[in-house]
Residue, then its C-alpha position, 0 to 999 in steps of 0.5 A: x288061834x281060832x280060840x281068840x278070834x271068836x273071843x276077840x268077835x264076841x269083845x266087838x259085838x259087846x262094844x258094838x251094842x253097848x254103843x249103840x244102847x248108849x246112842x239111842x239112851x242119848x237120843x231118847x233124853x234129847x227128844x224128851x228135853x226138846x219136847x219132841x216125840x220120836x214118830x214126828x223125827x221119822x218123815x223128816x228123815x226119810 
């Protein structure tokens, strides 16, 4: 049982970074298109 647990955490932690990579890829082309450089988003967020 502990076998495919640790399988079935190593499964989400795959998914969990590769959603995350595709997120900031997105991101990353957005600002590019709009022309926007990412330092200018940080003040406005915090």
């Amino acid at each position: 049982m502990m076998k495919s647990n640790s399988y079935f955490t190593i499964i989400m932690v795959i998914c969990l970074i590769y959603s995350i990579s595709r997120w900031t890829n997105t991101c990353f082309k957005l600002w590019l298109k709009f022309g926007i450089p990412p330092i200018a988003i940080l003040p406005l967020e915090s």
